[in-house]
C-alpha positions as a Markdown table, in Angstrom:
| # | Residue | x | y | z |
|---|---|---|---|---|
| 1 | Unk | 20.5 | -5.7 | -0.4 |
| 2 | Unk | 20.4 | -9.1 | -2.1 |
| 3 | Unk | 17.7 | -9.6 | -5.1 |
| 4 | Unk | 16.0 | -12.3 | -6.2 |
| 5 | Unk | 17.5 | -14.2 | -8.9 |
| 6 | Unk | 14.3 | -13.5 | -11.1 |
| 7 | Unk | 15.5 | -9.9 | -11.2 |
| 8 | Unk | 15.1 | -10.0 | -15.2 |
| 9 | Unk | 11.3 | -10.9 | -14.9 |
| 10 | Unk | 10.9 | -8.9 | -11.7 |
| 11 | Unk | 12.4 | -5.3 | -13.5 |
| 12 | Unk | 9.6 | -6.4 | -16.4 |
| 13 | Unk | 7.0 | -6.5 | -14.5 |
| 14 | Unk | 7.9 | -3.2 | -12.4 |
| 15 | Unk | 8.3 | -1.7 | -15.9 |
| 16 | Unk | 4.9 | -2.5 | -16.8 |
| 17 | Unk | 3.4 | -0.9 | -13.8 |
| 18 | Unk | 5.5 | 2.2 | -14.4 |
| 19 | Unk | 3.9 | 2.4 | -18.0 |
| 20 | Unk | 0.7 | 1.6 | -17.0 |
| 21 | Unk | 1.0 | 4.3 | -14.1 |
| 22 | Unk | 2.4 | 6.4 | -16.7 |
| 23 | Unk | -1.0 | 5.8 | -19.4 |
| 24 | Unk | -3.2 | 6.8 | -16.6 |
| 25 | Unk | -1.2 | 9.9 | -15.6 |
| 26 | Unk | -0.7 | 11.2 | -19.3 |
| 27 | Unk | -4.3 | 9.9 | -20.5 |
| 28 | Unk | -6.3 | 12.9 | -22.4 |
| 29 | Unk | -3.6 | 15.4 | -21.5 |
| 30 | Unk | -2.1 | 17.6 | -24.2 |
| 31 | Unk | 1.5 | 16.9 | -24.7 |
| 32 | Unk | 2.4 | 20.3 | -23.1 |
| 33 | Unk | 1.2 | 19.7 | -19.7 |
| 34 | Unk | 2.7 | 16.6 | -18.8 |
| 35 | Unk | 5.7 | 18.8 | -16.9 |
| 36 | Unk | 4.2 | 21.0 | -14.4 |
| 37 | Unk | 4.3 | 24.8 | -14.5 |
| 38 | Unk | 6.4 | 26.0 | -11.6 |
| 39 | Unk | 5.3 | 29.6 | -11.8 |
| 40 | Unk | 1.7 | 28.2 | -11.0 |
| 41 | Unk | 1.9 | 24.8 | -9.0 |
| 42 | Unk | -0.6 | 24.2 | -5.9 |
| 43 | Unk | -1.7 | 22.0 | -3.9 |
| 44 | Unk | -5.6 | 21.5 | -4.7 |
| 45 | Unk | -6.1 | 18.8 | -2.6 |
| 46 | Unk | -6.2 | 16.4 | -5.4 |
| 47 | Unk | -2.9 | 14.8 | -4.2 |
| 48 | Unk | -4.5 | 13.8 | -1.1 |
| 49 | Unk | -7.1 | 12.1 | -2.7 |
| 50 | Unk | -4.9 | 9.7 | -4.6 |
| 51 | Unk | -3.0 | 9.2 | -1.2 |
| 52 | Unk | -5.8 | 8.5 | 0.4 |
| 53 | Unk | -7.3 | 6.1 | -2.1 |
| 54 | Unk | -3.8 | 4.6 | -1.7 |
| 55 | Unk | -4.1 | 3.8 | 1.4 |
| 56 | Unk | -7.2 | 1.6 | 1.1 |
| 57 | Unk | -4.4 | -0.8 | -0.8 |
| 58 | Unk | -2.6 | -0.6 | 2.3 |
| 59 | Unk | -5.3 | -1.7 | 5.3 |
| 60 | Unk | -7.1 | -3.9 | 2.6 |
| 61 | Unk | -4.0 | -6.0 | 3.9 |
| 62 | Unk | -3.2 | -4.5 | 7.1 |
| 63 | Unk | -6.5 | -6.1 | 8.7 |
| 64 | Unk | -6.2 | -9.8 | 7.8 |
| 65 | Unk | -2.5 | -9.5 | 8.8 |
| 66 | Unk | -3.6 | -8.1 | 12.2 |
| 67 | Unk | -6.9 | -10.1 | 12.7 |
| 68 | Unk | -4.3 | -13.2 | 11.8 |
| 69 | Unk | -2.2 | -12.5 | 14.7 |
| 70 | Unk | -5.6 | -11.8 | 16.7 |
| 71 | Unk | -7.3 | -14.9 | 16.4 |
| 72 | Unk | -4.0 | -17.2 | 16.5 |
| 73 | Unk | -2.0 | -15.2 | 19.1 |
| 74 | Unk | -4.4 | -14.5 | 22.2 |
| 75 | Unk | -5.0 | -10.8 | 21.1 |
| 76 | Unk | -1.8 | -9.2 | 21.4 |
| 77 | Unk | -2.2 | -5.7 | 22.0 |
| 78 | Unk | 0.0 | -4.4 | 19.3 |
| 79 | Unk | -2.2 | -6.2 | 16.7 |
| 80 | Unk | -5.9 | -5.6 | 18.5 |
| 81 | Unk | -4.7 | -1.9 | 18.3 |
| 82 | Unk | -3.5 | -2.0 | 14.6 |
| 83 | Unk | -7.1 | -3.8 | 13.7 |
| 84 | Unk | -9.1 | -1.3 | 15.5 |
| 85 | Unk | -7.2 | 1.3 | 13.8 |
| 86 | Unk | -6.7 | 0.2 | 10.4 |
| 87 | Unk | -10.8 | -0.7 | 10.2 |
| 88 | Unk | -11.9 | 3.0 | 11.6 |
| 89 | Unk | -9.8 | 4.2 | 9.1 |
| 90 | Unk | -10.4 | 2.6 | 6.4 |
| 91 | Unk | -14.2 | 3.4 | 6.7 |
| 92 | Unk | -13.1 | 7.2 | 7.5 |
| 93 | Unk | -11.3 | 7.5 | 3.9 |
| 94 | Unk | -14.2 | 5.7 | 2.5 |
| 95 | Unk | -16.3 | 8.8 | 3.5 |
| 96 | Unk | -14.0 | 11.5 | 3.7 |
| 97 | Unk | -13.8 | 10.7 | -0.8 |
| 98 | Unk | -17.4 | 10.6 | -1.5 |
| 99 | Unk | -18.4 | 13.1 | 1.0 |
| 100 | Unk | -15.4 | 15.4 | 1.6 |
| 101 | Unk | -13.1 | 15.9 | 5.1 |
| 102 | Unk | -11.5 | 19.6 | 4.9 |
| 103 | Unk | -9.6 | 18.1 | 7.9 |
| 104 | Unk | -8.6 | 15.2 | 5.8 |
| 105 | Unk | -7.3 | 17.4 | 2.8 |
| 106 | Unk | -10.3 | 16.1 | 1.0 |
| 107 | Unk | -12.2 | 19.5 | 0.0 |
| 108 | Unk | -15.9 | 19.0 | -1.3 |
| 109 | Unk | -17.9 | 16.2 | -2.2 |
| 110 | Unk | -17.0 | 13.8 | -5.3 |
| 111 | Unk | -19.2 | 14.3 | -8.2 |
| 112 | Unk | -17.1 | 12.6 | -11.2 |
| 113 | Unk | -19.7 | 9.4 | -11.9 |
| 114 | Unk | -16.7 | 7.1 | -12.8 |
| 115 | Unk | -15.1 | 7.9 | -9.1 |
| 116 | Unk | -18.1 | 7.7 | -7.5 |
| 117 | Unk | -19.2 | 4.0 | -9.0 |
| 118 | Unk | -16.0 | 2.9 | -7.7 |
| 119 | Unk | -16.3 | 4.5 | -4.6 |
| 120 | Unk | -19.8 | 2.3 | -4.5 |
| 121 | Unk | -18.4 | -1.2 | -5.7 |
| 122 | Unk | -15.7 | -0.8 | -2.8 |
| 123 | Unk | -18.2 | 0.0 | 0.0 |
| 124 | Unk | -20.1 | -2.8 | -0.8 |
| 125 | Unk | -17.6 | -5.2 | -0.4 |
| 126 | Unk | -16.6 | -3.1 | 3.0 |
| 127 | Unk | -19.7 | -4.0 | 4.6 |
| 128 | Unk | -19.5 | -7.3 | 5.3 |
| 129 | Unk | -15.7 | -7.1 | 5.7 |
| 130 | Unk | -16.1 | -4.9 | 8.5 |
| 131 | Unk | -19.1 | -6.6 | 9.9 |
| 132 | Unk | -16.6 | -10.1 | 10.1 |
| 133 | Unk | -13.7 | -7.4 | 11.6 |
| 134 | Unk | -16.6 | -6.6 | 14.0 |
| 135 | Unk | -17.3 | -10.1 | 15.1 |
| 136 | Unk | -13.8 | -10.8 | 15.6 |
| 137 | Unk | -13.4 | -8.2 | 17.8 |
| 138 | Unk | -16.6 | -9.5 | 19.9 |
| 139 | Unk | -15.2 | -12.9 | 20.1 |
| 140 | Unk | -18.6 | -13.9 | 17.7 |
| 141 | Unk | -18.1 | -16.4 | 15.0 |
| 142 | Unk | -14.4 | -15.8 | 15.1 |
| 143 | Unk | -13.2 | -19.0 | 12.6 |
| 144 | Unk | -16.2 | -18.2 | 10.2 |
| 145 | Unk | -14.8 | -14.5 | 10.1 |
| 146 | Unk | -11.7 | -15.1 | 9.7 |
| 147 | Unk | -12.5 | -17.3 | 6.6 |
| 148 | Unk | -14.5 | -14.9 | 5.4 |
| 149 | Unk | -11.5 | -11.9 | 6.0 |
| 150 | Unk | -9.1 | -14.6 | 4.6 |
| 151 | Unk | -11.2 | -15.5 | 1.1 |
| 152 | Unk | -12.3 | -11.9 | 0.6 |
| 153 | Unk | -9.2 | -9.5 | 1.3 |
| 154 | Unk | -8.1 | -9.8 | -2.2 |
| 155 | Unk | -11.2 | -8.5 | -3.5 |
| 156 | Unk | -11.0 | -5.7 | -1.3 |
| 157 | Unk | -7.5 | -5.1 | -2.7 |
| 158 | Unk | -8.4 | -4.9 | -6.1 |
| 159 | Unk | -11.2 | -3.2 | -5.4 |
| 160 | Unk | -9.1 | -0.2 | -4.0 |
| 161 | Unk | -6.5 | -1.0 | -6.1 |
| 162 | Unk | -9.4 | 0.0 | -9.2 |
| 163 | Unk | -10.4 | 3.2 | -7.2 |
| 164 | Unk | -6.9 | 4.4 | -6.9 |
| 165 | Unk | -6.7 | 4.0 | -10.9 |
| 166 | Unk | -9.7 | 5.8 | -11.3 |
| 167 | Unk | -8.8 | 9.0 | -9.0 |
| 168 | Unk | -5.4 | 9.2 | -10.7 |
| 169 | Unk | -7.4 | 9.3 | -13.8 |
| 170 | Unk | -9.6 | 12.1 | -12.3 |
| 171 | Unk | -7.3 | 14.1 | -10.7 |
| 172 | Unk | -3.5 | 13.6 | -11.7 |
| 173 | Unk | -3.1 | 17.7 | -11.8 |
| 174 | Unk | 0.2 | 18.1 | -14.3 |
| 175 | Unk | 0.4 | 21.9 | -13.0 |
| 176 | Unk | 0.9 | 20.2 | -9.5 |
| 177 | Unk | 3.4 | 17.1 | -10.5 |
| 178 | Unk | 5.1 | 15.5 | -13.4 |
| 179 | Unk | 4.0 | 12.2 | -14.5 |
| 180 | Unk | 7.9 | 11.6 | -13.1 |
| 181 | Unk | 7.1 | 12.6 | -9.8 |
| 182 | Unk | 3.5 | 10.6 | -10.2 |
| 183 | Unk | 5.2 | 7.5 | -10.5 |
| 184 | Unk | 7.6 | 8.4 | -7.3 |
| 185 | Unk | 4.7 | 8.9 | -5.1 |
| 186 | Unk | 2.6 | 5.6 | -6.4 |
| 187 | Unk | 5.6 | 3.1 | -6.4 |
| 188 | Unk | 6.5 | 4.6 | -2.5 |
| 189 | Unk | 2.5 | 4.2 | -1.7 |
| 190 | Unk | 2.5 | 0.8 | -3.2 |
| 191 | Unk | 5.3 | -0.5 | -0.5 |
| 192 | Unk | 3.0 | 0.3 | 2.2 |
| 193 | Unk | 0.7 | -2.7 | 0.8 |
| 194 | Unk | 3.5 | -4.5 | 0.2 |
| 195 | Unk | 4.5 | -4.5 | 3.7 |
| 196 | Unk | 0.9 | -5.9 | 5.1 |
| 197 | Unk | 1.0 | -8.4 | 2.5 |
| 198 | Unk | 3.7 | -9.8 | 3.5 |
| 199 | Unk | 3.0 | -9.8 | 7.0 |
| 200 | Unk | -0.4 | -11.4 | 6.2 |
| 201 | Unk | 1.1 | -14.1 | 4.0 |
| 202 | Unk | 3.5 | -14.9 | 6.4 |
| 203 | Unk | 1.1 | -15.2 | 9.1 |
| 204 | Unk | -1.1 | -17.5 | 6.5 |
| 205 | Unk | 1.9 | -19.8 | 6.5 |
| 206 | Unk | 2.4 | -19.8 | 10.0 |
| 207 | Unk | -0.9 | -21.1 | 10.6 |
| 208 | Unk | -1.8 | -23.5 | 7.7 |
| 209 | Unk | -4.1 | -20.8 | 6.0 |
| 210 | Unk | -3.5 | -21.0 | 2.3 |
| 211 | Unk | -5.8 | -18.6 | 1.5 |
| 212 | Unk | -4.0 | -15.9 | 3.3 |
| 213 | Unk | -0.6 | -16.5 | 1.7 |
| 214 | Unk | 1.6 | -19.7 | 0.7 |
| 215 | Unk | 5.8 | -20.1 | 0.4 |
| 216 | Unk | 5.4 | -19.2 | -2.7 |
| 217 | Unk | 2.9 | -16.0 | -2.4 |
| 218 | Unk | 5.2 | -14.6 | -0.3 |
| 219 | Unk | 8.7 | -15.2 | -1.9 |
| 220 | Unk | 6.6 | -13.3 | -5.1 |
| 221 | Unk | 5.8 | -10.3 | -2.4 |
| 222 | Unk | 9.2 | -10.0 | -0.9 |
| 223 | Unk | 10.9 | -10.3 | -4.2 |
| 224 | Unk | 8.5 | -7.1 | -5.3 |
| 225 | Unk | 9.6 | -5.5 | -2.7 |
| 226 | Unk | 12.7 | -5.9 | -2.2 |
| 227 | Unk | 13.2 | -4.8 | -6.8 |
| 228 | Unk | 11.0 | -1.5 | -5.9 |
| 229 | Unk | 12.9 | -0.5 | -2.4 |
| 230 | Unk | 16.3 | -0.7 | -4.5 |
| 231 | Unk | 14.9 | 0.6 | -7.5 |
| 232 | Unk | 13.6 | 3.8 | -5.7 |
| 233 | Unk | 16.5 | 3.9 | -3.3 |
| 234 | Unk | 18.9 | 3.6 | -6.8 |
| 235 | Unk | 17.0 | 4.8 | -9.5 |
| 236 | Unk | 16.0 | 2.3 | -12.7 |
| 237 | Unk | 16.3 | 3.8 | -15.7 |
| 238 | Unk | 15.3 | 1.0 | -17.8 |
| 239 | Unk | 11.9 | 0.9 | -15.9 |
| 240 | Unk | 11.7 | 4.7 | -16.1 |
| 241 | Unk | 12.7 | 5.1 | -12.4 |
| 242 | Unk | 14.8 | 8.2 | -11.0 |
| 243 | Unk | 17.1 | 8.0 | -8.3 |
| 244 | Unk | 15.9 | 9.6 | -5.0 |
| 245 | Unk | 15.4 | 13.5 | -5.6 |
| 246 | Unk | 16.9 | 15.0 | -2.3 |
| 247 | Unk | 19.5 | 13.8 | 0.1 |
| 248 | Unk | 16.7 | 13.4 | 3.0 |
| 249 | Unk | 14.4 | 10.8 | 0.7 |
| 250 | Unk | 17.3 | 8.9 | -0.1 |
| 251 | Unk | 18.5 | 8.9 | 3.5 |
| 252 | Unk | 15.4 | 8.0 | 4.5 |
| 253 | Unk | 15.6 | 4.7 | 2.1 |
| 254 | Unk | 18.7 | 4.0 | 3.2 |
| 255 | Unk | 17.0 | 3.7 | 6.6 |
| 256 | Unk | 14.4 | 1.9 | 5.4 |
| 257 | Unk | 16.8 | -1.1 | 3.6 |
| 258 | Unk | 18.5 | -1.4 | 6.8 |
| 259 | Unk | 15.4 | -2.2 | 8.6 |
| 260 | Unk | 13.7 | -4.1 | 6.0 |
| 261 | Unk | 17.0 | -6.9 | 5.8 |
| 262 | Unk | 15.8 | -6.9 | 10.1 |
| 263 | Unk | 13.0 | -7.7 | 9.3 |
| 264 | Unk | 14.2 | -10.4 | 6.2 |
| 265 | Unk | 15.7 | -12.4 | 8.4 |
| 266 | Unk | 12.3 | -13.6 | 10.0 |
| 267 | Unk | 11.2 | -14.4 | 7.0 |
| 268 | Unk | 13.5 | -16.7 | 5.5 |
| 269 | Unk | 12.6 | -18.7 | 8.7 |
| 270 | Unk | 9.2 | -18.2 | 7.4 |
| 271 | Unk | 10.0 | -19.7 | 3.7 |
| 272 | Unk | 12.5 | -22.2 | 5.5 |
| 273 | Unk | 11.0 | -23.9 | 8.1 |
| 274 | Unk | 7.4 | -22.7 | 7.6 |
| 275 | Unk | 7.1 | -21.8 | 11.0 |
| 276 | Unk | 8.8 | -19.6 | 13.9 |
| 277 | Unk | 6.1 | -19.7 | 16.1 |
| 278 | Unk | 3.4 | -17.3 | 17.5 |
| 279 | Unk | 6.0 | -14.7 | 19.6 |
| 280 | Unk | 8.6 | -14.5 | 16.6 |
| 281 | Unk | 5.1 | -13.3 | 14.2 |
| 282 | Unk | 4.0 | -10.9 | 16.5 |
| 283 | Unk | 7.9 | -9.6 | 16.5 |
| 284 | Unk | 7.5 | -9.4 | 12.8 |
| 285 | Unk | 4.5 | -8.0 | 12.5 |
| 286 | Unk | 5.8 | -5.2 | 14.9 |
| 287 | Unk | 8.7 | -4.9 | 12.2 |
| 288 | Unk | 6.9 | -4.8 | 9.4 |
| 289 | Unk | 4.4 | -2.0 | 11.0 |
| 290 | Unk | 7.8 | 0.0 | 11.6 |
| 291 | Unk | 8.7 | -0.5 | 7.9 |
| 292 | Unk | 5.3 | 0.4 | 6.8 |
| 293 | Unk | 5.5 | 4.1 | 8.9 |
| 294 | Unk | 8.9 | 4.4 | 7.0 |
| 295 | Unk | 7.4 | 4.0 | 3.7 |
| 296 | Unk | 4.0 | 5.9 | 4.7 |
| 297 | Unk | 7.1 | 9.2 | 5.9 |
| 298 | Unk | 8.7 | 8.4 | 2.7 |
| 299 | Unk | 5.7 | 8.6 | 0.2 |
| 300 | Unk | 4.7 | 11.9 | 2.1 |
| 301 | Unk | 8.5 | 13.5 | 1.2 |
| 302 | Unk | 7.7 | 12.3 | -2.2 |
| 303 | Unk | 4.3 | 14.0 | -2.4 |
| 304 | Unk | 5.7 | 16.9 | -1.0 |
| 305 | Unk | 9.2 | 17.1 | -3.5 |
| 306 | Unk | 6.6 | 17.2 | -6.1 |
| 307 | Unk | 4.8 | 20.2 | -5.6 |
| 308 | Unk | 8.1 | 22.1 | -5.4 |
| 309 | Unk | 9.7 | 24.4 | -8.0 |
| 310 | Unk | 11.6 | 22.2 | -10.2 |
């Protein structure tokens, strides 16, 4: 896989993030419990809450990417699907970490005030995201929702992006990872955004709707991804990146480079000619959803490698 020739800049800013997810791992922990103890590691469901809360990041981007390809494409039913989907769940995780889903993996009801003002600021700007999703769906309003998704999805990104902070804080459990395998399993997570950002920039470009994604938004996504995929499928030292810890997670990343340079070639028509038309976005957006499952299985093998014996 080819990178970007601002590799140097790119591996600085990945480093950052891997201190900064480091800081939040390590914060207020004595020195000694930053490696787990294997004789007493357990999953207490806390994992699943910072998976969860990762996921937000994830259909934050997922629905404008979809409700793009809706409102542009005639409702293709890949994409109608994906929206449906991708608002229920969101709204279901929403719930599920203030109120607790033993179905979920989410056992009892939050009570940490920090988590739960977060939890609060990201509901309110869920409300009237979902009520434009809504009207979408209803054929209501649907250019005055689709502004709205397109001006207001970032928000909602950071907005989940500073609840996923916050239950890392909360409930990084050393006894159950290592701030090693924390950084795994958040960098992993992180590509499934990266994924719908794309395919929501792209389809921003596609139809003249800069506040989706320009050229240049997306050449910034891609180049992420593309420095994180080979950094996990490698390993980066200098960012403080292992290589993968078991044959099947770097199989699996192996398969997911393969399908990712697919999906590449669509968009460097994108960035080229700034347009390959309505059937070749849907086709990508279909990709992208197949790279984003890949990523999703991978960050779960990840999540599940760290609750092993070491």
């Amino acid at each position: 896989m080819k990178l970007t020739s601002k590799k140097t800049g790119l591996r600085t800013a990945l480093r950052a993030v891997t201190l900064s997810t480091f800081t939040v791992f390590c914060f207020a922990l004595p020195a000694h419990q930053v490696q787990a103890d294997a004789s007493t590691i357990e999953d207490d469901g806390a994992s699943q809450r910072i998976n969860s809360s990762g996921k937000l990041r994830m259909l934050s981007q997922r629905m404008p990417a979809a409700a793009c390809i809706v409102v542009y494409s005639g409702n293709p039913e890949t994409a109608v699907q994906a929206l449906d989907a991708a608002s229920v769940e969101f709204g279901k995780i929403l719930i599920a970490l203030k109120d607790g889903d033993s179905d979920m993996g989410v056992f009892g009801a939050e009570e940490k005030r920090r988590t739960l003002a977060k939890l609060d600021e990201l509901s309110a700007l869920w409300g009237p995201f979902h009520a434009a999703i809504n009207d979408i769906r209803a054929g209501k309003d649907v250019d005055a929702s689709m502004a709205y998704l397109s001006e207001n999805n970032m928000a909602l990104l950071e907005g989940a992006k500073a609840l996923v902070t916050e239950e890392t804080a909360e409930y990084a459990n050393p006894f159950e990872m290592t701030a090693e395998d924390a950084l795994l399993i958040d960098f992993a997570g992180r590509q499934r955004m990266l994924t719908q950002k794309i395919a929501k920039e792209s389809c921003g470009i596609e139809t003249g709707n800069a506040a989706l994604g320009t050229v240049d938004d997306m050449k910034a996504t891609v180049s992420m991804f593309e420095l994180t995929l080979s950094a996990l499928r490698d390993g980066m030292p200098a960012a403080g990146v292992k290589a993968p810890p078991t044959s099947e997670i770097h199989d699996s990343l192996v398969t997911a480079t393969d399908d990712w340079n697919e999906a590449k070639s669509l968009l460097d028509g994108v960035t080229g000619k700034g347009s390959i038309g309505n059937e070749a976005q849907e086709q990508l957006f279909d990709m992208l959803t197949k790279e984003l499952k890949e990523m999703n299985a991978i960050t779960g093998l990840y999540t599940a490698y760290s609750k092993t014996v070491k």
